[in-house]
Structures are given as structure tokens and as C-alpha cells.
C-alpha positions as CSV (number, residue, x, y, z in Angstrom):
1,X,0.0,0.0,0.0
2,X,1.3,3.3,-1.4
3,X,-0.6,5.7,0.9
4,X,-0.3,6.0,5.0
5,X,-3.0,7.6,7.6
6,X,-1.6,11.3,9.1
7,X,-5.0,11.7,10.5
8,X,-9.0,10.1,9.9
9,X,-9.3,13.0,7.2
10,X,-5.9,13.1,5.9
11,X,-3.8,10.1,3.8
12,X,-0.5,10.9,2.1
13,X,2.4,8.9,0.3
14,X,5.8,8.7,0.3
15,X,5.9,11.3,-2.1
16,X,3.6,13.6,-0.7
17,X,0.4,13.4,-2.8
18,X,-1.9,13.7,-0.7
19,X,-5.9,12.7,0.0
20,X,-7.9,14.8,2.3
21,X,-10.7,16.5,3.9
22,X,-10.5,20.4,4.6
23,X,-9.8,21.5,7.7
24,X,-10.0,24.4,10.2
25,X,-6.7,26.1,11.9
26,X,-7.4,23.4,15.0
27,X,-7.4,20.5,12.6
28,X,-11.5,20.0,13.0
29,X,-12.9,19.0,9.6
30,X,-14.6,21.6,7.8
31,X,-16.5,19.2,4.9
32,X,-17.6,16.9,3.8
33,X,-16.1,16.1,0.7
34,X,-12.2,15.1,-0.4
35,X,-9.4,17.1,-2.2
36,X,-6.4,15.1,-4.2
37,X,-3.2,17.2,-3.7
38,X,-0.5,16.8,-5.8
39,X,3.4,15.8,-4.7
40,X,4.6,19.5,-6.0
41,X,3.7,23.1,-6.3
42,X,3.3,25.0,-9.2
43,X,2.7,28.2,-10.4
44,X,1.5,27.4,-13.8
45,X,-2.2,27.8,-13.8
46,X,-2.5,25.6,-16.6
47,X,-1.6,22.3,-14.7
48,X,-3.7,20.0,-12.3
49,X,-1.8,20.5,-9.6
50,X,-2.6,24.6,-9.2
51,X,-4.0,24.4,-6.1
52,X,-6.9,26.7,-7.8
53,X,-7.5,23.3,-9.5
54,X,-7.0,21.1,-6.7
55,X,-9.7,23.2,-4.5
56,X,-12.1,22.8,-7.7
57,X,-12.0,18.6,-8.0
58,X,-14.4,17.5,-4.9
59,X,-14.3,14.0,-4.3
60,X,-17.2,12.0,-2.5
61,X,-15.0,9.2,-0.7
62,X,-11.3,9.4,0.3
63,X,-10.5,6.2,-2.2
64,X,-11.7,8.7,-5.4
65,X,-9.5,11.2,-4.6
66,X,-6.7,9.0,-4.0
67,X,-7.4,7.3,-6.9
68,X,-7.4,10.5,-9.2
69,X,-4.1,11.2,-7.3
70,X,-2.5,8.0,-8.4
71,X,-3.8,8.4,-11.9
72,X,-2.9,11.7,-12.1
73,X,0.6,12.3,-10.1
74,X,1.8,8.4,-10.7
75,X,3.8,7.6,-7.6
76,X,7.3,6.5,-9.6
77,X,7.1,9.7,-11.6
78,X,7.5,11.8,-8.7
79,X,9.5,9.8,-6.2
């Protein structure tokens, strides 16, 4: 298994993608729904990883978004 538990509403891999659940500045979830964060920043607008992009994709479950992250940010491209 690629990804490991930081928190009930947070996952991550070894590279740092990450699958989670908004949260507050006290660490209390927020919503309801998932976000897939990439394993890099970027300034380019233009690229799924913008975190205006990331904050658009809403997953339902925590699998979906880690999913999208493993389809989208492949874990031996980034490692």
C-alpha cells in the first residue's frame, strides 16, 4: 500500500500526494467532501496540480481522490 493515515481525514504517500478533507486552523474537519493534492507546487495555472484546481476537483469518498491522485501524479514519476 502506497498511501499511509496522518490523520482520519488526511492520507499521504511517500511522495507527498496527498488525499484529504479540509480542515480548520485546530485540525476539525470543515467538509464533507475530499481534495487530491498533488506531490509538488506549481505556479502554472494551466496544470492539475494549481491548487486553484485542486480546491475545484471534490471527491465524494477518500479512495476517489486518492485514486485521481495515483492516476494523475503516478507515484514512480515523482519519487
Amino acid at each position: 500500500m502506497s498511501w499511509h493515515k496522518h490523520l482520519e481525514s488526511s492520507w499521504f504517500r511517500s511522495d507527498m500526494a496527498a488525499a484529504s478533507q479540509p480542515h480548520d486552523v485546530d485540525g476539525n474537519v470543515t467538509a464533507d467532501y475530499w481534495l487530491a493534492w498533488p506531490p509538488y507546487v506549481t505556479d502554472n495555472t494551466a496544470d492539475p496540480a494549481h491548487h486553484s484546481n485542486v480546491l475545484r476537483r471534490r471527491f465524494k469518498t477518500r479512495e476517489r481522490a486518492m485514486a485521481h491522485a495515483d492516476k494523475t501524479w503516478p507515484l514512480e514519476v515523482h519519487s
